[in-house]
N, C-alpha and C positions, 0 to 999 in steps of 0.2 A: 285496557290501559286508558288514564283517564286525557284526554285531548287536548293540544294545546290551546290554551290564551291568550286574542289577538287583542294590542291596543287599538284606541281608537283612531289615529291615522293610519295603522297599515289597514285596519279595517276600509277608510276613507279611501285609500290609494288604490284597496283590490276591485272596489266597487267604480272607481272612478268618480268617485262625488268628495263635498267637501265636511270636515269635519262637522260644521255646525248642517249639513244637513241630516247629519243621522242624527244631534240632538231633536232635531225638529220631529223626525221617523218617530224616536224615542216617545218624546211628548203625546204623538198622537197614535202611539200602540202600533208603527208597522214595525220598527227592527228593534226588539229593548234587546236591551244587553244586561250580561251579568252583571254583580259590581263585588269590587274586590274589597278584603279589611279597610283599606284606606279611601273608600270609594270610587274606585277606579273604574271606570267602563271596559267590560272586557268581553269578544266576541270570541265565538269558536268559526273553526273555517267550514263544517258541514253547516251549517245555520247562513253563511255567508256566501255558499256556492248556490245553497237553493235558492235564499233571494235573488240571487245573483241571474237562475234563470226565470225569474219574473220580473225581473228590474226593468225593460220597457215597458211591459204596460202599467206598472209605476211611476217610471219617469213621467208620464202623459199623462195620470192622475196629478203630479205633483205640481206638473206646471199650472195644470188647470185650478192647483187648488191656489197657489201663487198667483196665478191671474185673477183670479177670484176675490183674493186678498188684497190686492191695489185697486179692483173697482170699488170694493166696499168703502177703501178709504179715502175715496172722494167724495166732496159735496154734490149733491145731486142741484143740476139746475130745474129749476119747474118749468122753464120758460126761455126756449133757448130758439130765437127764428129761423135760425140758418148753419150749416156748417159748412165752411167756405178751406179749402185746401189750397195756399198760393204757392202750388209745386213747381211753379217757374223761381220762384226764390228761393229753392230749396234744392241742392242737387241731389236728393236723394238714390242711392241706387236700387236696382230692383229686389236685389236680397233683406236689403234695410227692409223695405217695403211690406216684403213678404211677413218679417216679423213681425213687424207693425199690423200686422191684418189682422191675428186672433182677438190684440187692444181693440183696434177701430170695431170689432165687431159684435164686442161685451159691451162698449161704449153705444152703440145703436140698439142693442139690444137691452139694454137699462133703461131705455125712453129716454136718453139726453141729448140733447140738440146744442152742436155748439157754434157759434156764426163763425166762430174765426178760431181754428183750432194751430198752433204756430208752436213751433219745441225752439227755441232757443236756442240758441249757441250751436245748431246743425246744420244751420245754411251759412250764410253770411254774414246773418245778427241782425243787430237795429231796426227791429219789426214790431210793429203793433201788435196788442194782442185785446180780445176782450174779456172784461171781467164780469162773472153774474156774481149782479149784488141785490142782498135780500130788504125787501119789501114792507110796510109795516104789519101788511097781512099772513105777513111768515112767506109771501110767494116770493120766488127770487122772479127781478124782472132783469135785462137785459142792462147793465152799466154804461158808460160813456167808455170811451177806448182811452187808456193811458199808457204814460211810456214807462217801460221795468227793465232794468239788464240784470236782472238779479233772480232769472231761473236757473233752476236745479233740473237735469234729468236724472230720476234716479230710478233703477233698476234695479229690484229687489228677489231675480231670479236671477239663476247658475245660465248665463251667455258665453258662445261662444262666436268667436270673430273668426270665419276662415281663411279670409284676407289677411293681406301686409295691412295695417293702422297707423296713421302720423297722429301725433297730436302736437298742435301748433302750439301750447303752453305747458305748463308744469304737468307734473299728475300726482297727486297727493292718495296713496297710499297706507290705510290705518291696522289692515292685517299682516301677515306675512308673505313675501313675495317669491311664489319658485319660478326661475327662469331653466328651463328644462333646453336652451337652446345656449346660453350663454350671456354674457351683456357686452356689449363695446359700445363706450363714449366717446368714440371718435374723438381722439385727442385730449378729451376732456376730464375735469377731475373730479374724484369721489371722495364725498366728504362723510364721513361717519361723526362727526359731534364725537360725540364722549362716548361712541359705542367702540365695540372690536374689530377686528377686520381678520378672518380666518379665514386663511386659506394653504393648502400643501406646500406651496414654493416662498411661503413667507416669513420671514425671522423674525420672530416676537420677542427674544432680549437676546444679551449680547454677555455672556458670563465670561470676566475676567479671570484668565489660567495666572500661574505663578510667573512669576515677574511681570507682570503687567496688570494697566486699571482702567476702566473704561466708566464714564462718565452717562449721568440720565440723558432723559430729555430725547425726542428723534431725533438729534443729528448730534448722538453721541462720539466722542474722542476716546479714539483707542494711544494708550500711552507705554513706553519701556518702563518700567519702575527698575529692573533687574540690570545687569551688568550694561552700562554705555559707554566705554571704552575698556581697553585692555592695555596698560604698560602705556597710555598716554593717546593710543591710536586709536581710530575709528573706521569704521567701513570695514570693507575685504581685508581683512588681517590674515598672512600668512605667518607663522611659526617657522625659526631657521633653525638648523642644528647647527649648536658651538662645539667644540671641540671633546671629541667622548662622549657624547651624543647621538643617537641616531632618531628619528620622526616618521610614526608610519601614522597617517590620520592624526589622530587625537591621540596616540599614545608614543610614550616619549619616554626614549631606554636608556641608562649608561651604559655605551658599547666598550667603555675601556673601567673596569673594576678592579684596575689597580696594578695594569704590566707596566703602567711609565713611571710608576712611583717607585721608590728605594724605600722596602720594610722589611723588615724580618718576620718572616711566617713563624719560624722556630727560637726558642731561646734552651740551653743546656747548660746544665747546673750539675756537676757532680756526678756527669755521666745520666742524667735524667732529663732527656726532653721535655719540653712545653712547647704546645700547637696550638697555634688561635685558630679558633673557631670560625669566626666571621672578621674581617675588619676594622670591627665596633667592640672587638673583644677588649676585655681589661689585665693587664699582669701586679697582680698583688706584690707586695715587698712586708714581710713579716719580721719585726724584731725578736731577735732567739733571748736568749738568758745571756745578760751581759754585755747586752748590743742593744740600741738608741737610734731610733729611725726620726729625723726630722725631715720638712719637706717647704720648698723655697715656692711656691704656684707663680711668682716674679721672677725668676731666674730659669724654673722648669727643672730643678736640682736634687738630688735625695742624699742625705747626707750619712753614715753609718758609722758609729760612734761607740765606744766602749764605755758603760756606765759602772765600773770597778774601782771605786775609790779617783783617784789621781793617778793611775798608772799611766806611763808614754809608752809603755810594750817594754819587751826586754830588751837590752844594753848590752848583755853579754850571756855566756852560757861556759863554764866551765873554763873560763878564763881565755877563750872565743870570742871575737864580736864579727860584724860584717854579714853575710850571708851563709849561712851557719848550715848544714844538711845533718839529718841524723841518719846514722844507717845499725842495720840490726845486726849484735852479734851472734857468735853459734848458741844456738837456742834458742833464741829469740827474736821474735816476729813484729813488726813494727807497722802499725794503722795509725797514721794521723801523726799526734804527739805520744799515743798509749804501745808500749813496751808491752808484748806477752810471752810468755813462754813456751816455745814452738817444740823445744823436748820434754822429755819424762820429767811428769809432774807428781806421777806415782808410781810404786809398785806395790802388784798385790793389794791394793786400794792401801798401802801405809806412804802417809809422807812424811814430812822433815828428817832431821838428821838417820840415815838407816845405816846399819849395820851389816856387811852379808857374815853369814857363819856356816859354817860346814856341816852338812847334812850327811844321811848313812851312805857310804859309799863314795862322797867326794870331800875332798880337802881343800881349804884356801891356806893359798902362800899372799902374803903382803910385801910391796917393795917401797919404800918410804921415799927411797931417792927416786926412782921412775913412777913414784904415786899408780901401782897398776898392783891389782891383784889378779893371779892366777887360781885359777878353780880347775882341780885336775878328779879324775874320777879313782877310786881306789879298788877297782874290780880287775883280778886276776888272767890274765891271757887275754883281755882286751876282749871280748865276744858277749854278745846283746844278753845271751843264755840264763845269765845270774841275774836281769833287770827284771822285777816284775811285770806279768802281762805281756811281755815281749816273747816272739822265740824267731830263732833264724836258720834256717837249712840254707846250708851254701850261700848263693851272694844273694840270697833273699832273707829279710827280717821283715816280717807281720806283728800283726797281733796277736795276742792268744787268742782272745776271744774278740771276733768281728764286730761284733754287737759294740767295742768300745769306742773312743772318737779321741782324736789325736788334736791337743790343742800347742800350738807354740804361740806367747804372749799371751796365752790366757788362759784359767785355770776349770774354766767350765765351756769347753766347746760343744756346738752346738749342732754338730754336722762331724759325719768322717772326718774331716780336716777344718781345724778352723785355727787361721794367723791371724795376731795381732800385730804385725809387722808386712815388714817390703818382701816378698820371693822375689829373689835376685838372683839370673844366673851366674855362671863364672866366667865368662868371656860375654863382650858386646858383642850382639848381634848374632848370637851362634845358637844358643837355646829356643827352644819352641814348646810353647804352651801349647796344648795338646798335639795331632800328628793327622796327616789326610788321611789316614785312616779312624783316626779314634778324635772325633771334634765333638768340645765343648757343646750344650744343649742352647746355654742360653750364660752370655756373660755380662754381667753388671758391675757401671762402672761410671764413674762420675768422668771421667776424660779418658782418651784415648792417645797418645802421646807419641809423635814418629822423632826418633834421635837420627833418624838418617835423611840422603835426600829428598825423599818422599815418603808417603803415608800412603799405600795401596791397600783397597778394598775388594778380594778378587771373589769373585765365587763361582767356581769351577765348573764349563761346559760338560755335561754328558749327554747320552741321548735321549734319556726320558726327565732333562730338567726344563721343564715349562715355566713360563712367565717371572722369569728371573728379577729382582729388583732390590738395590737398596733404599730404606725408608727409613725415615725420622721422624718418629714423631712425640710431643708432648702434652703434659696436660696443663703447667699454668702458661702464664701471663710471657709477652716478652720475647725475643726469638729463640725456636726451636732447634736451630743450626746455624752456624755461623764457619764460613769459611776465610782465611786470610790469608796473605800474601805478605812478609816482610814485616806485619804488624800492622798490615792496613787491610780492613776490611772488604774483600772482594765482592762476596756472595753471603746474605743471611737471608731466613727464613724465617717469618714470623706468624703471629693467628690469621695473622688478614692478610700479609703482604709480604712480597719477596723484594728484597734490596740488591742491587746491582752496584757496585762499583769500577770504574771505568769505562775505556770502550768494550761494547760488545760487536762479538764476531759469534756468529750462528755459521755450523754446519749442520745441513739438511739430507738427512737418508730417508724420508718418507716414500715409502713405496705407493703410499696413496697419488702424491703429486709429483711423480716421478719422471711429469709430461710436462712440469710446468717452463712457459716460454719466457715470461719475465718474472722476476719480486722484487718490490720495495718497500723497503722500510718508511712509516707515517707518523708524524711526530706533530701531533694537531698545535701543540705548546708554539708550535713555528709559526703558526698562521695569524692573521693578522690580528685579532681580537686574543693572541694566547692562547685559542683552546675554548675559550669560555663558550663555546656555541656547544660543545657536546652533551651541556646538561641543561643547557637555556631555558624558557620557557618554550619559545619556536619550539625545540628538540622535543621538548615534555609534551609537545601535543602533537606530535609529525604520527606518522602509520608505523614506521619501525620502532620506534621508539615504547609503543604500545604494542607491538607484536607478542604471538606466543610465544614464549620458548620454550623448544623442546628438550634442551637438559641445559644444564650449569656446571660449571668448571670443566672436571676430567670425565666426565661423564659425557660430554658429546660427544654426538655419533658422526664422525667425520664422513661416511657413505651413505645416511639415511636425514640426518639433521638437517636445517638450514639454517636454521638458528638457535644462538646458546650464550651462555654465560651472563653478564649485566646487561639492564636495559641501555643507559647512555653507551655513546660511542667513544670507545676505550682511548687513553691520553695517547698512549703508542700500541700501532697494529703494525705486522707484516702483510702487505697485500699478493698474494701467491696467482697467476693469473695460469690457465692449463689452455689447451686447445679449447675447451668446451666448457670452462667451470672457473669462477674467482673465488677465491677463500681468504677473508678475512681472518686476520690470528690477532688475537690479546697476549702482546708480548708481556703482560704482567706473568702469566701465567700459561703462556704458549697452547692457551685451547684456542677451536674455531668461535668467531663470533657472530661471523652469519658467510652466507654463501648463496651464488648466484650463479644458476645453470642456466643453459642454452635448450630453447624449444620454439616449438612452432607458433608465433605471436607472442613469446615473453620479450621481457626487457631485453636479453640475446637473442635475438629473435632467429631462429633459425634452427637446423642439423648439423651442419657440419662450417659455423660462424668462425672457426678458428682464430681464436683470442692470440695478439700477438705481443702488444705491451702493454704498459700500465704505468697510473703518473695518480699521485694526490695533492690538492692545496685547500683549501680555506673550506674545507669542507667537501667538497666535490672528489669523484674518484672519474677520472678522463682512459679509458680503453680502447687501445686499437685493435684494431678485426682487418682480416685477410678479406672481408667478403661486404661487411655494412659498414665499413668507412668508421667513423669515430663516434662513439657511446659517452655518455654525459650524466652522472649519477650524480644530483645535488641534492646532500642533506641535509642542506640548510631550510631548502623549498620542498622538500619532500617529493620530486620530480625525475623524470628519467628524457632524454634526447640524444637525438641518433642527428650526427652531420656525414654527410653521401652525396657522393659528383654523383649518381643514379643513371649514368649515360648520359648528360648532359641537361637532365631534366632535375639536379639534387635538391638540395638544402637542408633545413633543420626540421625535425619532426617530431612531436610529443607522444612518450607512450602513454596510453589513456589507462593507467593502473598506477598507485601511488610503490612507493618502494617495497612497501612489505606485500605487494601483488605480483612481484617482479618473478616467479616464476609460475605463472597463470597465464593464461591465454587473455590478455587486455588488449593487444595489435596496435598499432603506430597508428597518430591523426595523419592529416592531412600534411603536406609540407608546407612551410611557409618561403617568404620570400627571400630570406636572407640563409645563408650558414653551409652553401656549396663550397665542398673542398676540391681539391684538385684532384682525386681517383677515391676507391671504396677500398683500395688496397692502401692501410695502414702499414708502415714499419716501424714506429716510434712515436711517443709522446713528449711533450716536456710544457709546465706551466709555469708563468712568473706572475709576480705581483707591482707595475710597474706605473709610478703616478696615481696609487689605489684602484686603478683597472686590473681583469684579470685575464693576459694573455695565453695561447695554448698553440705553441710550434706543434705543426704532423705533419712529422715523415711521408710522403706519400708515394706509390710507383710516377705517380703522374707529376709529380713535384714537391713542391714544402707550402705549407698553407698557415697561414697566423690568423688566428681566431678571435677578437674582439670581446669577450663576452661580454663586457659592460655597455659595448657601443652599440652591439649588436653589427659587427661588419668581419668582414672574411678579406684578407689580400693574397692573394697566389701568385706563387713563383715556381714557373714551369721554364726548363731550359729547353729552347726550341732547335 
């Protein structure tokens, strides 16, 4: 594998030297480096570990060849008397010293003599120095001493200082400078000119977000450009709710969609409802044939006009005027203004004027003055015997042959017996269409018709008759049953919906709830918003409300379910509460809609919690217990609380499971400070809604307790 390629500072960094001395290495063959397509210096790190361990006795080559190179580049004096050292004007230290000895002693060893050797700017300053100046014989002699403040020391080898260094002026700096320790300018300021200044903790610009703009220059202005008042205001602006409003955050509801208003949901035409949709719906108005719709949009008016010549309506009717009624004679059937004829339209499919005439066997007489004819049979001793197809033995008359089909009113029946007319017995009430012994299979019939006090539907107890019931059912549109009273609709059935009329009264033989302690009837329509919480959006995103369900309609299992039928919470439920179990019923349809058991950490938390009564309002369902004080179902919050005097240590306490967890084991938080009632033994409930607070009277063994819910406070009345 081919090795990697170091540049040339990390090269400089591993060796500890400085870039330009490995150009120098380069130049004189100790370290060359490869070079890349763009001519890049590039070392490998085997090549740089084994210089690596000969690099002191290199260093010690290098210096010497660097010292070697600053003696050369001096002028050699020929003629130098004396070298005179005034180390009293110089505080030199003894390590400066030291360095200084390899110079001083290539400089004695070159033959140069110098009388007055002085470095400038090391001691104190302001010192003489002497100058060798050349001769016309090419010898340098000995110069006059003059005064210079204009030395340079300069040092053209890699130095290091292992002392703290001041330097009492500037320092002018022309390569790059790594401070491996840090820098502090003590107070002071750093001026970069026109260069950069990067570093991690420093914001180089300043990018304007949406509504706002922020200006150049370093001491840029940040500005709002976006919304600077609201409705006139500024600063902390709170939002109030007006009236059918409510405010949670930023979001803003109409809590009243339309119970204070007077509309009509429904309009009926002709025995044919219309149902708005939404609020916002529209009611068309259609001109028929002969009728003229105009429309006033300044008065809010619709006008409907008969477009038939010049007619004012009729004036009279058969020499009638005023309020005129048509009603139908015999025969005839009366819709609207249209006359039809409700009797015989034909016989035998012949109409107009008919004739009857006398067939074999029978005779007509006519009477002119009683307009009646008589049709008599003209067969001998009266007996079926002589009819064709017939025969009769004693007080029975068959057919001859079975195979034939006996039609009256019609001349092609289609069955054993087929009428075109009414079977009518001979007394009211006395004949019976088939017999308990011999019943009909199946009878079809467009109505069922009681002439007496009642219309009974019995079907007769025996011992092997299981699952008895009567049903109704259809296939179109429209109710399927309709029951009434006097001419007023009690009870109908329709595809979707059962119609109630009047009060109802429920009797209850379920042998399932045969333990229950209290029930009441829930009518959400009462509560303060009307109802409108049970489809809300809150509702549409609560845990019950997205729960399974385990069946729908008649299909739930009232001993295995716990919940069934629609997701929202029905307009009217019955709440059934037992020793140990609450059931919900959808009195649209009298199935369970959810149900709530008692166990060890559920919402009833307990075995043997004996449920004693039961209260609903504004969404909440309040339960009294023989054993944990008062239970608190809010389906508005999606939440369950338990309030319990607990021996003296009670209050209010959250079950840590949302509704549709309520029989799971989630176990009750902590209590809080407020919501001690007078005993854990409930006998009753009752809630009002009172100055838009919501209070909760319980019965208690230990007293009566009023419960706050909006305040969050408890008042007890205990008689001592």
């Amino acid at each position: 594998m081919q090795e990697e390629l170091i540049s040339i500072q990390k090269a400089a960094d591993y060796l500890g030297v400085s870039t330009k001395t490995l150009r120098r290495w380069e130049q004189r063959g100790i370290l060359v480096p490869q070079r890349t397509s763009g001519n890049q210096r590039r070392y490998t790190f085997t090549e740089l570990e084994n210089f690596k361990n000969g690099q002191e006795e290199r260093k010690h080559e290098e210096r010497t060849e660097e010292a070697s190179d600053v003696i050369n580049s001096l002028q050699p004096l020929d003629t130098i008397s004396y070298i005179k050292l005034e180390m009293s004007k110089f505080p030199l230290s003894k390590k400066l010293l030291l360095t200084l000895a390899p110079v001083i002693i290539l400089f004695l060893a070159s033959g140069i003599v110098v009388k007055d050797l002085v470095f400038k700017g090391i001691g104190t300053g302001g010192e003489k120095s002497v100058v060798a100046q050349k001769q016309g014989n090419g010898n340098a002699v000995l110069g006059a001493e003059t005064e210079s403040n204009n030395y340079i020391f300069k040092v053209n080898v890699p130095s290091t200082f292992g002392e703290s260094a001041s330097f009492l002026k500037g320092i002018t700096v022309n390569g790059q400078t790594i401070f491996a320790g840090g820098i502090d300018t003590n107070n002071r300021d750093v001026n970069a000119g026109s260069g950069k200044l990067t570093a991690s903790n420093v914001i180089y610009s300043l990018q304007a977000g949406s509504g706002l703009s922020v200006t150049n220059g370093q001491t840029p202005t940040i500005a709002n450009t976006g919304v600077l008042s609201l409705g006139g205001s500024t600063g902390a602006i709170d939002l109030g709710a007006g009236t059918g409003i409510s405010i949670d955050g930023l979001k803003i509801t109409n809590t009243d969609t339309g119970s204070s208003q007077y509309i009509f949901k429904n309009i009926v035409s002709g025995g044919q409802k219309i149902t708005a949709d939404s609020n916002s719906d529209t009611l068309n108005f259609t001109a028929g044939t002969g009728v003229t719709l105009s429309t006033d949009a300044l008065t809010k008016t619709i006008t409907i006009a008969s477009n038939q010549g010049q007619q004012t309506g009729v004036t009279s009717l058969q020499g009638q005027t005023g309020a005129l009624t048509l009603a139908a004679g015999t025969g005839l059937s009366l819709a609207g203004l249209t006359f039809s004829n409700s009797g015989v339209t034909s016989v035998n499919t012949l109409t107009g004027d008919l004739n009857i005439a006398a067939g074999s066997n029978v005779s007509v007489t006519k009477d002119a003055n009683t307009n009646t004819v008589t049709i008599s049979s003209t067969i001998s001793n009266n007996t079926i015997s002589n009819v064709s197809g017939w025969t009769q033995s004693g007080n029975y008359v068959t057919l001859a042959n079975s195979g034939n089909y006996v039609g009256i009113g019609t001349a092609t029946p289609a069955s054993a017996l087929q009428v075109g007319g009414d079977i009518l017995p001979t007394q009211n009430g006395v004949s019976n269409l088939g017999s308990s012994n011999l019943s009909w299979n199946n009878i079809y019939a467009n109505q069922i018709v009681g002439t007496g006090a009642q219309l009974n539907l019995t079907i007769p107890a025996t011992s092997s008759a299981t699952g008895l019931s009567v049903s109704m059912s259809g296939t179109g549109s429209g109710q399927l049953a309709s029951f009434s009273f006097n001419g007023t609709q009690v009870l109908g059935v329709g595809t979707n919906d059962v119609y109630i009329g009047g009060k109802v009264s429920m009797i209850t033989d379920d042998t399932n709830l045969s333990n229950a302690k209290d029930v009441f009837v829930y009518d959400t329509s009462k509560d303060s918003d009307a109802g409108q919480w049970v489809n809300g959006d809150t509702s549409q995103s609560s845990s019950w409300y997205n729960e399974q369900l385990d069946h729908t309609g008649l299909a739930c299992q009232i001993g295995t379910d716990k919940r069934c039928g629609q997701r929202p919470f029905p307009q009217k439920v019955t709440i059934y509460v037992t020793s140990n179990s609450v059931y919900i019923y959808d009195n649209k349809d009298n199935t369970m809609w959810m149900k709530f058991s008692e166990g060890q950490n559920f919402a009833i938390n307990g075995t043997s919690v004996n449920l004693t009564s039961v209260y609903a309002l504004n969404g909440i369902i309040f339960l009294g217990t023989d054993t944990n004080g008062l239970i608190e179902i809010n389906f508005l919050t999606d939440k369950i609380f338990e309030f319990n005097y607990n021996q003296g240590n009670g209050g209010r306490s959250q079950f840590l499971g949302t509704i549709s967890e309520r029989n799971s084991a989630k176990f009750y938080g902590s209590v809080e400070s407020w919501g001690r009632i007078a005993s854990d033994k409930v006998n009753g409930v009752f809630a009002r809604v009172i100055n838009g607070k919501v209070y909760v009277a319980v019965s208690t063994l230990g007293g009566a307790s009023v419960i706050n819910l909006s305040d969050q406070k408890v008042v007890k009345y205990v008689d001592n």
